[in-house]
C-alpha positions in Angstrom: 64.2 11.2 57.8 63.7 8.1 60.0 62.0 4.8 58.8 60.8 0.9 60.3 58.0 -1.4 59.1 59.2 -3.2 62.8 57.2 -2.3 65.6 59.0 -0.4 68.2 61.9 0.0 66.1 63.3 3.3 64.1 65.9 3.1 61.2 67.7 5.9 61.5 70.2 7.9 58.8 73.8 8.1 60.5 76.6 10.4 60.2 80.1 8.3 59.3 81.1 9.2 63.0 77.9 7.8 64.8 78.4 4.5 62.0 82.0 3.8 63.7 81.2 4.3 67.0 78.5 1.4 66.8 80.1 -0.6 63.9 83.4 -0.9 66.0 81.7 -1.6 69.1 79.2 -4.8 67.9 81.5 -6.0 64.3 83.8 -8.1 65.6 81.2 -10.3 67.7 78.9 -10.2 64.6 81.7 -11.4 62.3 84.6 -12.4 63.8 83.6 -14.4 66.4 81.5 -16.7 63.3 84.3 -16.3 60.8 88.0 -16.8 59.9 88.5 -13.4 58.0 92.0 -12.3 56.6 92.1 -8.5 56.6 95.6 -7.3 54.4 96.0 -4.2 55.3 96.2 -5.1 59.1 98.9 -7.0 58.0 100.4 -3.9 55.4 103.4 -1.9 55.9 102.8 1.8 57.2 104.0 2.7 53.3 101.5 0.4 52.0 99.0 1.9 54.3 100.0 5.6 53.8 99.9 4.8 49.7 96.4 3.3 49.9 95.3 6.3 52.1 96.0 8.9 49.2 94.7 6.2 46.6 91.8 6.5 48.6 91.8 10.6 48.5 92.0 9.9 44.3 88.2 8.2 44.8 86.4 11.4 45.3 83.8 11.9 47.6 81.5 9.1 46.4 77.9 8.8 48.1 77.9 6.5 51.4 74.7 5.3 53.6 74.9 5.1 57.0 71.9 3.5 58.6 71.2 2.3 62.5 68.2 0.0 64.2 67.0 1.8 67.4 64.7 -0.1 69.7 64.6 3.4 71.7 67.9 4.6 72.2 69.3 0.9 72.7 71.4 0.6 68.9 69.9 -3.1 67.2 71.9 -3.1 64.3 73.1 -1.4 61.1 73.7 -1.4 57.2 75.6 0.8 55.3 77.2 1.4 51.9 78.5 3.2 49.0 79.0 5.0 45.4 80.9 2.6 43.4 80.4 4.6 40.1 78.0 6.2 38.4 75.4 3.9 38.2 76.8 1.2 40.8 75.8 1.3 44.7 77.4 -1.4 47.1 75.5 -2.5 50.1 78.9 -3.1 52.0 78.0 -4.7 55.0 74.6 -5.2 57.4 73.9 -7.3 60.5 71.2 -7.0 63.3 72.4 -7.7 67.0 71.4 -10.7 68.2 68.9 -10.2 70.9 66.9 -8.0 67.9 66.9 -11.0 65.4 64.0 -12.8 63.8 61.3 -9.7 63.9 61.9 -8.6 60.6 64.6 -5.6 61.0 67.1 -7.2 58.9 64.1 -6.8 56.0 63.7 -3.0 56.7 67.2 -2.3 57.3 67.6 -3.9 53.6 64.2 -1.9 52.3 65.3 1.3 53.4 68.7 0.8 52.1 67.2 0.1 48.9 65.1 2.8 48.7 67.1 5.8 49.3 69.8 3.9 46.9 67.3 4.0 44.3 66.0 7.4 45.2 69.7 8.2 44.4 69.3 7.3 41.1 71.7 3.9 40.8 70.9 1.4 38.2 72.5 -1.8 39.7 72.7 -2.1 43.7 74.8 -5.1 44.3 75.6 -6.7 47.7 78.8 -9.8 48.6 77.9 -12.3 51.2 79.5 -15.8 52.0 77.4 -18.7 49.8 75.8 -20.4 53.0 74.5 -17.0 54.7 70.8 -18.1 54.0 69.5 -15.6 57.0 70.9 -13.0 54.4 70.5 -14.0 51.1 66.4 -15.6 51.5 65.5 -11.7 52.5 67.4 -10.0 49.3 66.1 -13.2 47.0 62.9 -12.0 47.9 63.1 -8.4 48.2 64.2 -8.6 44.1 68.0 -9.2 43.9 69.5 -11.8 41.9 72.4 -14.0 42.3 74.9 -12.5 39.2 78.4 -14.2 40.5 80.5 -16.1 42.6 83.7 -14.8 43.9 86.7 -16.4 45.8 87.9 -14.0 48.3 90.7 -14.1 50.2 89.3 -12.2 52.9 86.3 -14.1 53.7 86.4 -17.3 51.4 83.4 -18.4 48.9 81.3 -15.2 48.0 78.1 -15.0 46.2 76.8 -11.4 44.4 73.6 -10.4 44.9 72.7 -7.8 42.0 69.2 -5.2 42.4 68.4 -3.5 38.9 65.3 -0.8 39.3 65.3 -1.6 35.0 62.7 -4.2 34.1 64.7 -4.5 31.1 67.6 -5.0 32.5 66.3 -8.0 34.7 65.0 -9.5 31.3 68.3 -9.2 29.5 69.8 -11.1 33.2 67.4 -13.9 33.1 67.7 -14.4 28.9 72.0 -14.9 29.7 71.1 -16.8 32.6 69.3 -19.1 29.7 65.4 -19.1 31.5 64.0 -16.4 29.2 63.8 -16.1 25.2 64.6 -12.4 23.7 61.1 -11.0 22.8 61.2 -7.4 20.7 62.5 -5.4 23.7 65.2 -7.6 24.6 66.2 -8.0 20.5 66.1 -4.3 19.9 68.5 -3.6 23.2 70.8 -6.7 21.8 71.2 -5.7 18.3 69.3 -8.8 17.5 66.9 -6.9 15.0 
């Protein structure tokens, strides 16, 4: 199954393989290079590394997206993500080369992620990004997602949480806690308000 709303570019499903191949190659001069990020476990112990590898066997086999931006066969950029629980799907991490910016691929790398998330059935889709990544967080804003948290990370500093819910209900109990929407019979019902 391929995908684009970009002319001249295909979204393409990846195996894990084909993800690390590209994601090692183009990360570090989409991140590092713009960012001081602390990563711990380059700085664990090979026991602390060996005991978070069979923590890691203990998660399962959850469900994990691989998705690439081909202008051809020249790789533009990539999103990917995962099965936190049953209902819960994290969009780990994105980012669009930068020769392929500012035509819109960010937007269908994020559409297509959301679509086969919600095709799998999760209820909240929920992505991290640092609070002044407005190339990022304008697109989600827009494509539905809503700002649920803030987080102080030690890895990458001042995080905001951008939460998707398919649930129109769901989104109306969000915006009655975030105080810009009175409980109408739905909402009291699902509260215990009645």
């Amino acid at each position: 199954m391929t995908s684009s709303t970009v002319p001249g570019y295909e979204i393409r499903p990846l195996t894990p393989e084909e993800f690390r191949v590209h994601w090692k190659k183009h990360s570090a001069a989409i991140f590092d290079d713009a960012q001081i990020i602390f990563r711990p476990f380059d700085w664990a112990s090979e026991e602390e590394r060996v005991k978070a590898r069979e923590l890691d066997k203990l998660m399962g086999t959850p469900l994990k997206i691989y998705l690439g931006a081909f202008r051809g066969e020249e790789f533009a950029g990539w999103s990917w993500g995962f099965q936190e629980s049953a209902g819960t799907f994290y969009m780990c991490n994105s980012a669009v080369l930068p020769e392929h910016r500012r035509q819109g691929l960010y937007t269908a790398l994020l559409n297509e992620m959301l679509r086969r998330a919600l095709g799998a059935g999760f209820q909240k889709i929920y992505s991290r990004h640092t609070a002044t990544n407005n190339a990022v967080i304008i697109p989600k804003l827009k494509a539905g997602f809503h700002l649920t948290h803030f987080e102080l990370s030690d890895n990458f500093g001042v995080l905001v949480h951008l939460s998707y819910f398919p649930s129109a209900l769901r989104r109306k109990i969000l915006e009655f806690r975030a105080g810009d929407l009175r409980p109408d019979a739905e909402m009291k019902k699902a509260l215990g308000l009645t």
